[in-house]
SEMIVEX-81675 format. One record per atom (N, C-alpha, C, O): atom name; x, y, z; residue in three letters. Coordinates in nm, 4 decimals, padded with zeros to 6 digits, always signed. Example, Ala and Ser with C-alpha at 12.3 -4.5 7.8 and 13.67 -1.06 7.14 Angstrom:
REC  name         x         y         z  resn
REC     N  +01.3190  -00.5690  +00.7800   ALA
REC    CA  +01.2300  -00.4500  +00.7800   ALA
REC     C  +01.3200  -00.3300  +00.7800   ALA
REC     O  +01.4236  -00.3319  +00.8465   ALA
REC     N  +01.2850  -00.2250  +00.7080   SER
REC    CA  +01.3670  -00.1060  +00.7140   SER
REC     C  +01.2900  +00.0030  +00.7870   SER
REC     O  +01.3409  +00.1138  +00.8039   SER
//
This chain:
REC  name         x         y         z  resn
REC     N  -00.6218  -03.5955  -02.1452   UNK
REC    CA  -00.5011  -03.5431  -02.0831   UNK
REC     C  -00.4823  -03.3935  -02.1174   UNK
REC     O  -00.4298  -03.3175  -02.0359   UNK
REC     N  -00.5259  -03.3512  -02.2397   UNK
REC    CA  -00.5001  -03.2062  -02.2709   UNK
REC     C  -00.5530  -03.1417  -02.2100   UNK
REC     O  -00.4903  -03.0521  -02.1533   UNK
REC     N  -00.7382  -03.1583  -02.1849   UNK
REC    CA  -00.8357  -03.1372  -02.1041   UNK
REC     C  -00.7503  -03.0782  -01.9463   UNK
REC     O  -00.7239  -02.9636  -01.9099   UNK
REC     N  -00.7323  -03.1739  -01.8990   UNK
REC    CA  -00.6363  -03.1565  -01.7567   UNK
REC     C  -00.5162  -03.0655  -01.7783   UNK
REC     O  -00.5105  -02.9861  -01.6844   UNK
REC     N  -00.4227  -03.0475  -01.8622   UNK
REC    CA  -00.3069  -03.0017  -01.8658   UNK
REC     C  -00.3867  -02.8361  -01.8844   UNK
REC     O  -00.3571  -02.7510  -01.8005   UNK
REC     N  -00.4782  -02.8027  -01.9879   UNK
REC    CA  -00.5616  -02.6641  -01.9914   UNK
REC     C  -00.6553  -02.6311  -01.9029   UNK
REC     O  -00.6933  -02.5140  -01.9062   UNK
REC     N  -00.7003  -02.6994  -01.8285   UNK
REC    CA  -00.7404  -02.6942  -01.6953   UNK
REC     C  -00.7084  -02.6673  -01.5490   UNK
REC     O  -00.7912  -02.6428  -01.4613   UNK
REC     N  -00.5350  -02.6778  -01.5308   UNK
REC    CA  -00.4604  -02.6972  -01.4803   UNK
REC     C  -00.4019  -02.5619  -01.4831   UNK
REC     O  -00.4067  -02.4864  -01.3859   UNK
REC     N  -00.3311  -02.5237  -01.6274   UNK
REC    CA  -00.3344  -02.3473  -01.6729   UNK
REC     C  -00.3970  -02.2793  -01.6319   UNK
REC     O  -00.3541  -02.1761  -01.5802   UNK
REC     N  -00.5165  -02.3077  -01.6380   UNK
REC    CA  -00.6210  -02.1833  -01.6343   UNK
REC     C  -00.6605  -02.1496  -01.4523   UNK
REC     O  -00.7112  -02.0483  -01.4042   UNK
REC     N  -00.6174  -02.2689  -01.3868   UNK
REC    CA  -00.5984  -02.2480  -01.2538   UNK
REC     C  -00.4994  -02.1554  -01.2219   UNK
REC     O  -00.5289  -02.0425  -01.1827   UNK
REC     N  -00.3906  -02.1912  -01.2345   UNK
REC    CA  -00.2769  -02.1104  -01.1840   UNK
REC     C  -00.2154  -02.0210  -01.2464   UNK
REC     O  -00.1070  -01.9717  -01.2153   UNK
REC     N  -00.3133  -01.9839  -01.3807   UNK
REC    CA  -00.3292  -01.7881  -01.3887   UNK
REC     C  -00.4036  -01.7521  -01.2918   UNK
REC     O  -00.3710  -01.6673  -01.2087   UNK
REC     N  -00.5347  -01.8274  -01.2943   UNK
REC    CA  -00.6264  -01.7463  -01.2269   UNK
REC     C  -00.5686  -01.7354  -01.0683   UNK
REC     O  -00.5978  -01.6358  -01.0022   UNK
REC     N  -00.5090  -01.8120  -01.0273   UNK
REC    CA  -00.4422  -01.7697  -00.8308   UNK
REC     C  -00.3492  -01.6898  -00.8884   UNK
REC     O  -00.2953  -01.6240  -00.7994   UNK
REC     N  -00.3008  -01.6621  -01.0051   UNK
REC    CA  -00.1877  -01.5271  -00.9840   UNK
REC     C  -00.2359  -01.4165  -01.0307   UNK
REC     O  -00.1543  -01.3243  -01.0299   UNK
REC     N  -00.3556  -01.3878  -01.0778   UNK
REC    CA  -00.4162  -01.2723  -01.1377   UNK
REC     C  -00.5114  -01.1971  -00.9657   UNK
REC     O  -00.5595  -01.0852  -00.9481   UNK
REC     N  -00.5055  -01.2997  -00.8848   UNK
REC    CA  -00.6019  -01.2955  -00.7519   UNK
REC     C  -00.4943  -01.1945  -00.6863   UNK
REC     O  -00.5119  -01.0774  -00.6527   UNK
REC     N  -00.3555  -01.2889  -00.6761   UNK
REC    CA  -00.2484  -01.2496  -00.5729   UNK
REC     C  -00.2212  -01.1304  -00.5381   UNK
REC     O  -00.1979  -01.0444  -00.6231   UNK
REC     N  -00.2189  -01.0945  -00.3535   UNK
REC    CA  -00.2247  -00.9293  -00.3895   UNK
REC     C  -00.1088  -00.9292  -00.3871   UNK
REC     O  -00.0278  -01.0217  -00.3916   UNK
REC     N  -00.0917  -00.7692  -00.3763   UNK
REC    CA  +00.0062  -00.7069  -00.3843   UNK
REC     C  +00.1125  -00.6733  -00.3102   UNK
REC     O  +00.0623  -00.6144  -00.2145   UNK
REC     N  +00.1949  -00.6742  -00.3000   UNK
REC    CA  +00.3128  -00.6419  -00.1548   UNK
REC     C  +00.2656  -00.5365  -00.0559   UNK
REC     O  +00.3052  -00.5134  +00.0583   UNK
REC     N  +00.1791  -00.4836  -00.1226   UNK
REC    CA  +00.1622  -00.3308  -00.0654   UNK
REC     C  +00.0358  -00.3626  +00.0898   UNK
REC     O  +00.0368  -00.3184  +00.2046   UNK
REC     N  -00.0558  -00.4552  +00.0191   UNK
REC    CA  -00.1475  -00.4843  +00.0789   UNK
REC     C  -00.1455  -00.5280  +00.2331   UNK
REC     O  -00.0429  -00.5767  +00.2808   UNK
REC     N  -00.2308  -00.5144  +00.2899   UNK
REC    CA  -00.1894  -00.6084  +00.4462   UNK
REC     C  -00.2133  -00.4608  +00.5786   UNK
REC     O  -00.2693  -00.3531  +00.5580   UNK
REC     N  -00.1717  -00.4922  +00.6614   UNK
REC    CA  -00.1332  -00.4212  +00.8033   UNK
REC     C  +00.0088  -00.3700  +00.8455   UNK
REC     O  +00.1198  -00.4225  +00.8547   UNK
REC     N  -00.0436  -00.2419  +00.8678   UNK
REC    CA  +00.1270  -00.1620  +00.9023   UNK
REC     C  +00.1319  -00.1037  +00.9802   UNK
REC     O  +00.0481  -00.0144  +00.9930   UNK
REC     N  +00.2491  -00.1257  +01.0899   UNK
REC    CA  +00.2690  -00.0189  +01.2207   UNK
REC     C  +00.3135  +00.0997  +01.1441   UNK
REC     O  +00.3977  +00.0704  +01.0592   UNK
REC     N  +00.2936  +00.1788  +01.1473   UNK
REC    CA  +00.3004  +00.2994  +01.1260   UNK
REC     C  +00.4420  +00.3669  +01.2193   UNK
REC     O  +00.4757  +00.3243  +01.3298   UNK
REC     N  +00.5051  +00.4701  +01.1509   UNK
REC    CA  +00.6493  +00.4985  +01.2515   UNK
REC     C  +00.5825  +00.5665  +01.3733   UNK
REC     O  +00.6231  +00.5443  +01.4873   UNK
REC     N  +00.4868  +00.6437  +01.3490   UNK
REC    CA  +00.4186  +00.6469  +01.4977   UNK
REC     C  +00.3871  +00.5450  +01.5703   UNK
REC     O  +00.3658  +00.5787  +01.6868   UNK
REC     N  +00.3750  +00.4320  +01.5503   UNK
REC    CA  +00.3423  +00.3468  +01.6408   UNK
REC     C  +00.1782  +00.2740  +01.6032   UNK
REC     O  +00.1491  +00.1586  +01.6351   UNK
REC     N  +00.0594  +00.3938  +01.5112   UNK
REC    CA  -00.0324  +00.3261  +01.4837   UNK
REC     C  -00.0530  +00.2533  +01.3687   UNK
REC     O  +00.0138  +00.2783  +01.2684   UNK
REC     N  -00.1363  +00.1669  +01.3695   UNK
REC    CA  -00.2104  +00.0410  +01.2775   UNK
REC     C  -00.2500  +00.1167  +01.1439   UNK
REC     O  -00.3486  +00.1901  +01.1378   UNK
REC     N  -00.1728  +00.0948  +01.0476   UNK
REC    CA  -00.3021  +00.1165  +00.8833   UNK
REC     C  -00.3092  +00.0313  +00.8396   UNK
REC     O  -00.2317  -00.0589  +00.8715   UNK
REC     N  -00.3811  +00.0173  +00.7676   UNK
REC    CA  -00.4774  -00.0892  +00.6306   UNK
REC     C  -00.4293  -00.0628  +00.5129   UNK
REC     O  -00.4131  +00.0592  +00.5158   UNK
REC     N  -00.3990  -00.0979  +00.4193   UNK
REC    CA  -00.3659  -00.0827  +00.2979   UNK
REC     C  -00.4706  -00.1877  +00.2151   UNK
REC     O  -00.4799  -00.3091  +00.2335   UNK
REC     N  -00.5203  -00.1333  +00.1517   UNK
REC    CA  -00.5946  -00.2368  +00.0816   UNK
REC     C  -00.6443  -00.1695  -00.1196   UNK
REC     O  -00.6085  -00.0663  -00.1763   UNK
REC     N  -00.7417  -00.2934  -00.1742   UNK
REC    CA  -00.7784  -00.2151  -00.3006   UNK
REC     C  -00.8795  -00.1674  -00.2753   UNK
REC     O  -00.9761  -00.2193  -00.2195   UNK
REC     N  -00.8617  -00.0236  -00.3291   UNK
REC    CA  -00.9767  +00.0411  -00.3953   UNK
REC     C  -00.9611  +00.0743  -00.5039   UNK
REC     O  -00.8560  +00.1248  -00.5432   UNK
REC     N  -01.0983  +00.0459  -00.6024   UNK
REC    CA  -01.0736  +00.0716  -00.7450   UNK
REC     C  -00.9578  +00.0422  -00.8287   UNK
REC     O  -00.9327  -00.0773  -00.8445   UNK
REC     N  -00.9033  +00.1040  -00.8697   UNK
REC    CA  -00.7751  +00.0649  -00.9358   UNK
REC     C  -00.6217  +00.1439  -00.8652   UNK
REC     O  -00.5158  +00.1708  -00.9218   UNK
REC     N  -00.6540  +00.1595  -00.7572   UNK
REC    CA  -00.5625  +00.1870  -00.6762   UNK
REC     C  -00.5596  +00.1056  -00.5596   UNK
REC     O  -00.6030  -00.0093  -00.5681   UNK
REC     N  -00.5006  +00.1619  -00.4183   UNK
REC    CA  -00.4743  +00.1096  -00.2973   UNK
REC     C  -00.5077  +00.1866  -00.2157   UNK
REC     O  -00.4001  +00.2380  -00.1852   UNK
REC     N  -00.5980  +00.2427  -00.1440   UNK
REC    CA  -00.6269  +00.3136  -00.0013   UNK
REC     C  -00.5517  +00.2794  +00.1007   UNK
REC     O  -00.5290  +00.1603  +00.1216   UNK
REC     N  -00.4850  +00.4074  +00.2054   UNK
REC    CA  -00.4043  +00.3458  +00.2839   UNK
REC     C  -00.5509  +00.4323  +00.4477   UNK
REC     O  -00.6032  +00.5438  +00.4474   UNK
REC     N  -00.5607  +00.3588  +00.5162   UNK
REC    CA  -00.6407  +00.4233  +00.6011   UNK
REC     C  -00.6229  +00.3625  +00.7707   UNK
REC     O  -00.6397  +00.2427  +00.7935   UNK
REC     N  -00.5888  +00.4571  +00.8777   UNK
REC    CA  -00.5794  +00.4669  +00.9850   UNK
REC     C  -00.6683  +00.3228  +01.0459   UNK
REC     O  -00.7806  +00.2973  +01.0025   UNK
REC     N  -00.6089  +00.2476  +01.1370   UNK
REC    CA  -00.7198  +00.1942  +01.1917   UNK
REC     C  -00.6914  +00.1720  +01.3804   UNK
REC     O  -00.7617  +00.1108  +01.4608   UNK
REC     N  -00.5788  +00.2385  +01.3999   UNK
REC    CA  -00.5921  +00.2871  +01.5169   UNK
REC     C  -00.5571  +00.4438  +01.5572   UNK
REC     O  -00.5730  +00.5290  +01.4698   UNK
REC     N  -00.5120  +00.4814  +01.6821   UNK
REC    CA  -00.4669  +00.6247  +01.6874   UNK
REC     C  -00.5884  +00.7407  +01.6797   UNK
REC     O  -00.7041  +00.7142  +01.6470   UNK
REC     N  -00.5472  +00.8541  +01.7108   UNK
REC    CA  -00.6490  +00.9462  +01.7148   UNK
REC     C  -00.7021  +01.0017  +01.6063   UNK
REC     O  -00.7942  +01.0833  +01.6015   UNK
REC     N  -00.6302  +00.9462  +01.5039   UNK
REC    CA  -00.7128  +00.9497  +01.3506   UNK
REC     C  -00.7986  +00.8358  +01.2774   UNK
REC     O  -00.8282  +00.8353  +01.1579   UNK
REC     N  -00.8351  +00.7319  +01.3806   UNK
REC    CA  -00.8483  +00.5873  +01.3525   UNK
REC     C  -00.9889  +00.5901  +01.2281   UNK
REC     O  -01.0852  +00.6527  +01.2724   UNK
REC     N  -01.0012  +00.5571  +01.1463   UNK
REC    CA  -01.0836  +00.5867  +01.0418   UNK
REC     C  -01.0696  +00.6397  +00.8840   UNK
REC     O  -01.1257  +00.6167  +00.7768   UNK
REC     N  -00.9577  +00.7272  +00.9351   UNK
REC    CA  -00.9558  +00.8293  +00.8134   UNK
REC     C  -00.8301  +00.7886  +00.7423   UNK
REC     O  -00.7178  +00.7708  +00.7893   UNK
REC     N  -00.8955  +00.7722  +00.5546   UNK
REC    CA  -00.8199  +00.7644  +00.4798   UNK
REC     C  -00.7121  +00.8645  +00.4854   UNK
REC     O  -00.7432  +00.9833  +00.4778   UNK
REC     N  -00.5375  +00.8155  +00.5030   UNK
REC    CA  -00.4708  +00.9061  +00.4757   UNK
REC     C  -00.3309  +00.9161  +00.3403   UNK
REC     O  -00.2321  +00.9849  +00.3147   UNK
REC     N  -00.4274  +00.7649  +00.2698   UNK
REC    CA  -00.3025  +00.8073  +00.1233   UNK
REC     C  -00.4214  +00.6994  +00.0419   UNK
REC     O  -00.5200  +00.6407  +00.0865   UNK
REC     N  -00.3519  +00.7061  -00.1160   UNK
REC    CA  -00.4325  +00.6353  -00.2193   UNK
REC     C  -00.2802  +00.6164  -00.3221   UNK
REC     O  -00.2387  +00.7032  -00.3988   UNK
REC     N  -00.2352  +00.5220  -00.3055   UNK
REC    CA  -00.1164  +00.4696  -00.3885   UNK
REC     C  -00.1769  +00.4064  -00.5044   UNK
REC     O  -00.2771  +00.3368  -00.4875   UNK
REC     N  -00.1199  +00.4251  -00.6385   UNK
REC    CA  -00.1172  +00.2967  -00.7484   UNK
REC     C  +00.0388  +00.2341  -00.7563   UNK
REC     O  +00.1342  +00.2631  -00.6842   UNK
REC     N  +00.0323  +00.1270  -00.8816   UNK
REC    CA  +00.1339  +00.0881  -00.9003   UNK
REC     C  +00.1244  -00.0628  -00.8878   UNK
REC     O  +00.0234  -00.1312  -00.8710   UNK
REC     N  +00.2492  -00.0996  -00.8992   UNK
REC    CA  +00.2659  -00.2898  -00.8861   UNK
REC     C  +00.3915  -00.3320  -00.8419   UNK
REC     O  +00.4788  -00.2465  -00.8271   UNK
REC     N  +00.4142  -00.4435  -00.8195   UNK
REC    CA  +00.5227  -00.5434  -00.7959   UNK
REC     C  +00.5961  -00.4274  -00.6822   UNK
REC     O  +00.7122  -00.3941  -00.7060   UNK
REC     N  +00.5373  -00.3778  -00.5799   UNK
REC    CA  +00.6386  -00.3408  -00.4707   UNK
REC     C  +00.7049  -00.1781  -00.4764   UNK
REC     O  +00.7730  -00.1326  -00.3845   UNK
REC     N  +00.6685  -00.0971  -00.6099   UNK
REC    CA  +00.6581  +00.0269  -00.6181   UNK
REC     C  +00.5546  +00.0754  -00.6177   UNK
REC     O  +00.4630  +00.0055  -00.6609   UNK
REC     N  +00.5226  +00.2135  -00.5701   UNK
REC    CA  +00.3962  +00.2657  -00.5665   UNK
REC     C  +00.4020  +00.3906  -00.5791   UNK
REC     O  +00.5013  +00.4397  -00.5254   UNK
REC     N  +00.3138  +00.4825  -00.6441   UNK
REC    CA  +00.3198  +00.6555  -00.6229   UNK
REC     C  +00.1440  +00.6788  -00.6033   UNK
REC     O  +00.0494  +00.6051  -00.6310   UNK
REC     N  +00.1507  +00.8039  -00.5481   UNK
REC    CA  +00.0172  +00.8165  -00.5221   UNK
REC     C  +00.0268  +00.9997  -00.4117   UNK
REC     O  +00.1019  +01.0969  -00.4193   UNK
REC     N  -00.0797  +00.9685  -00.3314   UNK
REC    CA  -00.0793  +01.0982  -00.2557   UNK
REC     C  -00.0819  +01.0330  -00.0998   UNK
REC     O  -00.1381  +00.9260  -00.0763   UNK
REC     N  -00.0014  +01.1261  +00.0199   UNK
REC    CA  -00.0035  +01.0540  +00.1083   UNK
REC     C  -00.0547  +01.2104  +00.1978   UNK
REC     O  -00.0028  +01.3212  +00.1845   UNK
REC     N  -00.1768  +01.1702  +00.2928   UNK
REC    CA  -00.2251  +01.2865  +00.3848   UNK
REC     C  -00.1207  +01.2848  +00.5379   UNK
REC     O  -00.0918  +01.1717  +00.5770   UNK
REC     N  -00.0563  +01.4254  +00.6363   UNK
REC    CA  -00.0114  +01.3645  +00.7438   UNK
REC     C  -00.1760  +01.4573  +00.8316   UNK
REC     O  -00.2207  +01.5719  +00.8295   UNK
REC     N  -00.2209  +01.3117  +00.9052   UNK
REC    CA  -00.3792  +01.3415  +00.9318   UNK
REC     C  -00.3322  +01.4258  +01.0202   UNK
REC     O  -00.3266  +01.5372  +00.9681   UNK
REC     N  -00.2952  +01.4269  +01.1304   UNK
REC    CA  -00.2457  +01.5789  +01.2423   UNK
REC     C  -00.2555  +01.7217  +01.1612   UNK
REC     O  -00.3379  +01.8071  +01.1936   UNK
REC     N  -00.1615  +01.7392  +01.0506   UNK
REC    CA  -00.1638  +01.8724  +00.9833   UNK
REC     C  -00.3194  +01.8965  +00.8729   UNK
REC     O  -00.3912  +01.9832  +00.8231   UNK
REC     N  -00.3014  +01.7605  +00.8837   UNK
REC    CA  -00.4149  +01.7516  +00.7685   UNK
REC     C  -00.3891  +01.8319  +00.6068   UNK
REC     O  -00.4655  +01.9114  +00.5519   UNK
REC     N  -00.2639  +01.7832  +00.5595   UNK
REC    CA  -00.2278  +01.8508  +00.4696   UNK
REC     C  -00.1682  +01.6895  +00.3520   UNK
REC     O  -00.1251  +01.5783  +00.3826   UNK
REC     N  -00.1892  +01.7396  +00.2518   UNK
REC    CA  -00.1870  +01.6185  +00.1630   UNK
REC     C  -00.0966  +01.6186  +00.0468   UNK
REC     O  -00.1284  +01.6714  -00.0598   UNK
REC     N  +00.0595  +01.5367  +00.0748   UNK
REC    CA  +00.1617  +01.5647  -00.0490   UNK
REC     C  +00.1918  +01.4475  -00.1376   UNK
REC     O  +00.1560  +01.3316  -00.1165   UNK
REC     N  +00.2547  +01.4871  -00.2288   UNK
REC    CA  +00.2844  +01.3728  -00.3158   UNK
REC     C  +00.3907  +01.2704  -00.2720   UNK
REC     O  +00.4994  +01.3068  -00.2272   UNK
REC     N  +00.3489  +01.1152  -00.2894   UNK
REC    CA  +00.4002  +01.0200  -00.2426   UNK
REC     C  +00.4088  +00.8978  -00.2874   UNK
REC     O  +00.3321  +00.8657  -00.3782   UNK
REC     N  +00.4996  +00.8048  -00.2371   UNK
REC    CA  +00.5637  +00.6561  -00.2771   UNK
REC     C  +00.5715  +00.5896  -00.1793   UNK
REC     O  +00.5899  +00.6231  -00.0623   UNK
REC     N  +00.5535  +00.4642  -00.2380   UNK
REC    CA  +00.5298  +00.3826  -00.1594   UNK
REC     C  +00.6475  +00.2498  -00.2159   UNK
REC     O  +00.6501  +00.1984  -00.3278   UNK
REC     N  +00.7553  +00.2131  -00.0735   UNK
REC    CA  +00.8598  +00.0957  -00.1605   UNK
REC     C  +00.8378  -00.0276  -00.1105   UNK
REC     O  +00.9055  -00.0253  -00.0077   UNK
REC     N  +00.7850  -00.1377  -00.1169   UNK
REC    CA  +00.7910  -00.2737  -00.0398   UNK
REC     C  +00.9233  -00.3304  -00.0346   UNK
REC     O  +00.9750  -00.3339  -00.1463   UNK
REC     N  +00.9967  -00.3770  +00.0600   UNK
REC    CA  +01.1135  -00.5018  +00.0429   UNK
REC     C  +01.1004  -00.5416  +00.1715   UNK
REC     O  +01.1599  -00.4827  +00.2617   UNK
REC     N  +00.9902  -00.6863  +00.2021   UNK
REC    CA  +01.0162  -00.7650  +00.2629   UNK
REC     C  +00.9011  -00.6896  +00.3036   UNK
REC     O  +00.8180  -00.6323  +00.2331   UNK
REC     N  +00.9134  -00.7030  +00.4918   UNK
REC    CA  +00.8340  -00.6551  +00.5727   UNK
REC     C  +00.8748  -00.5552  +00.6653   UNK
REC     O  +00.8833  -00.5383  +00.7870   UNK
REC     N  +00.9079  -00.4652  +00.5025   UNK
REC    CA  +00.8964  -00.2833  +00.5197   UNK
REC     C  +00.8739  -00.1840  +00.4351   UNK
REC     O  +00.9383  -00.1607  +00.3329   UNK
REC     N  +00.7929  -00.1316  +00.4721   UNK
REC    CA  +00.7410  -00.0506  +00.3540   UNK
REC     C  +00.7633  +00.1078  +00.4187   UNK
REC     O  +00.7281  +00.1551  +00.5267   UNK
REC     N  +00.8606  +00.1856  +00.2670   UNK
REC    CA  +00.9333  +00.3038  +00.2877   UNK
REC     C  +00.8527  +00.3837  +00.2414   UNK
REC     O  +00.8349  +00.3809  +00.1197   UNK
REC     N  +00.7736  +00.4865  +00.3290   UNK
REC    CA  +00.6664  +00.6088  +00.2745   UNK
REC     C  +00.7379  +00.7009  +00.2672   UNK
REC     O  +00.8286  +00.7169  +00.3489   UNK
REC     N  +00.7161  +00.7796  +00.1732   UNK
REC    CA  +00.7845  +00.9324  +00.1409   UNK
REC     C  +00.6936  +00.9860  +00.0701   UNK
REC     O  +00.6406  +00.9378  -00.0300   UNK
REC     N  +00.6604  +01.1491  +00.1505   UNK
REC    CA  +00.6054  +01.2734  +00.1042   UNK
REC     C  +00.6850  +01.3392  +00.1212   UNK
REC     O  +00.7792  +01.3392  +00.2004   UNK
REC     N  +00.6269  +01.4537  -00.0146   UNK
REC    CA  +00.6957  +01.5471  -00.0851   UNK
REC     C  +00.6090  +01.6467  -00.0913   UNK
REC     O  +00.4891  +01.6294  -00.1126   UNK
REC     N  +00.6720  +01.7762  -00.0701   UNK
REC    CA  +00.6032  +01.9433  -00.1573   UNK
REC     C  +00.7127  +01.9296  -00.2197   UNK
REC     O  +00.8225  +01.8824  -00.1902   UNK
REC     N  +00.6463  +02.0008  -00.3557   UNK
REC    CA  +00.7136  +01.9758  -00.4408   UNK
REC     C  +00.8544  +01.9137  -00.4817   UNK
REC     O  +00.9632  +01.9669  -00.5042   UNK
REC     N  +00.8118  +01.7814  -00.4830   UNK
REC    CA  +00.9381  +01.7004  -00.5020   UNK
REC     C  +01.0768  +01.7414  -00.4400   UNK
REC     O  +01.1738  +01.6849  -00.4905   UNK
REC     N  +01.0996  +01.8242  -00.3461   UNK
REC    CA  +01.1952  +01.8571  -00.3144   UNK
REC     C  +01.2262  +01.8925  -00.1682   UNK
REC     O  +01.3228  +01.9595  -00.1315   UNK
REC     N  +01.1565  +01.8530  -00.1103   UNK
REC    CA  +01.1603  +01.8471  +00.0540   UNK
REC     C  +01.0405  +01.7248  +00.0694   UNK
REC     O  +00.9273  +01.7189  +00.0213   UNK
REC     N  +01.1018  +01.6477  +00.1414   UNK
REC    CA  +01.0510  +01.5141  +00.1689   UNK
REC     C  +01.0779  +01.4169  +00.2393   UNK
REC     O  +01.1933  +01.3741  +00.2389   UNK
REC     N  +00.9899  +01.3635  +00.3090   UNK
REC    CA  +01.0091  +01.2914  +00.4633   UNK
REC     C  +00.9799  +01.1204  +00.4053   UNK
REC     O  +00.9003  +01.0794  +00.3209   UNK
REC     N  +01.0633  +01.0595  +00.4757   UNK
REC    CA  +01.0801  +00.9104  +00.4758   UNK
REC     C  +01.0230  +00.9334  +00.6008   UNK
REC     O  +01.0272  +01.0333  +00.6726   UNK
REC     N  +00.9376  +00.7625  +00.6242   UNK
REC    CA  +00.9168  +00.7010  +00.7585   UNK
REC     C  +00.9614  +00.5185  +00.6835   UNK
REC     O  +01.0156  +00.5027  +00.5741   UNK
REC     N  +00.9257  +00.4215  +00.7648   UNK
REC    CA  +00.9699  +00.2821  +00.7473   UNK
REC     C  +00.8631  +00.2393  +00.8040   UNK
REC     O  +00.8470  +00.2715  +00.9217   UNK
REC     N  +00.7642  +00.1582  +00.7396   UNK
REC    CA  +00.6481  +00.1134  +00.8461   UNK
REC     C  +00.6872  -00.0411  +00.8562   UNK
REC     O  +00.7686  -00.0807  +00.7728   UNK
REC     N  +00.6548  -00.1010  +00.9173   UNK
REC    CA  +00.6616  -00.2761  +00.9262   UNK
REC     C  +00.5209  -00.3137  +00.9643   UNK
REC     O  +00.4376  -00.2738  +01.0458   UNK
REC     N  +00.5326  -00.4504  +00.8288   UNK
REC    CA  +00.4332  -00.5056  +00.8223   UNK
REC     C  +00.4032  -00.5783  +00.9481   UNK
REC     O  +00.4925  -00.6356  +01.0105   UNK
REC     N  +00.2866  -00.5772  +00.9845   UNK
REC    CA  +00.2224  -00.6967  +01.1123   UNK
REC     C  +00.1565  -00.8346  +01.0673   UNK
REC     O  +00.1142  -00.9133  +01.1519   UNK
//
């Protein structure tokens, strides 16, 4: 019976050590196009997968449980500022910054 009861543990760490992250998944973008959010390395790549930038990485967030900071690119200007990333529910609040003090919100929703 112990056998089973530590067996049993060691399962359901291991599905919560797997579980991603809020961040993860598919997002309309406030323009209207598709990104990817996914892991890379010990961060999160956020990268275009439709639109006339369809391909190109345009942020790399870290973080956990639904906060995130990192760098976010806007691919049109092609210019790359500092950024966050907020999950609640199925919306995720991007904000870039020059220097922390002028800074644009968008709202993406998850698909």
């Amino acid at each position: 019976m112990r056998h089973v009861l530590l067996a049993a543990a060691f399962l359901l760490s291991a599905g919560f050590a797997h579980a991603a992250e809020p961040l993860e998944g598919n997002w309309k973008t406030a323009s209207g196009e598709t990104a990817t959010i996914s892991k890379c390395g010990n961060a999160f790549c956020v990268t275009l997968k439709t639109g006339k930038h369809a391909g190109k990485q345009i942020g790399k967030l870290s973080g956990t449980g639904g906060t995130y900071k990192g760098e976010i690119t806007d691919p049109a200007a092609d210019k790359t500022y500092s950024g966050s990333g907020t999950v609640s529910g199925n919306s995720l609040k991007m904000k870039g910054c020059v220097m922390a003090v002028l800074c644009k919100t968008q709202t993406w929703t998850r698909l």
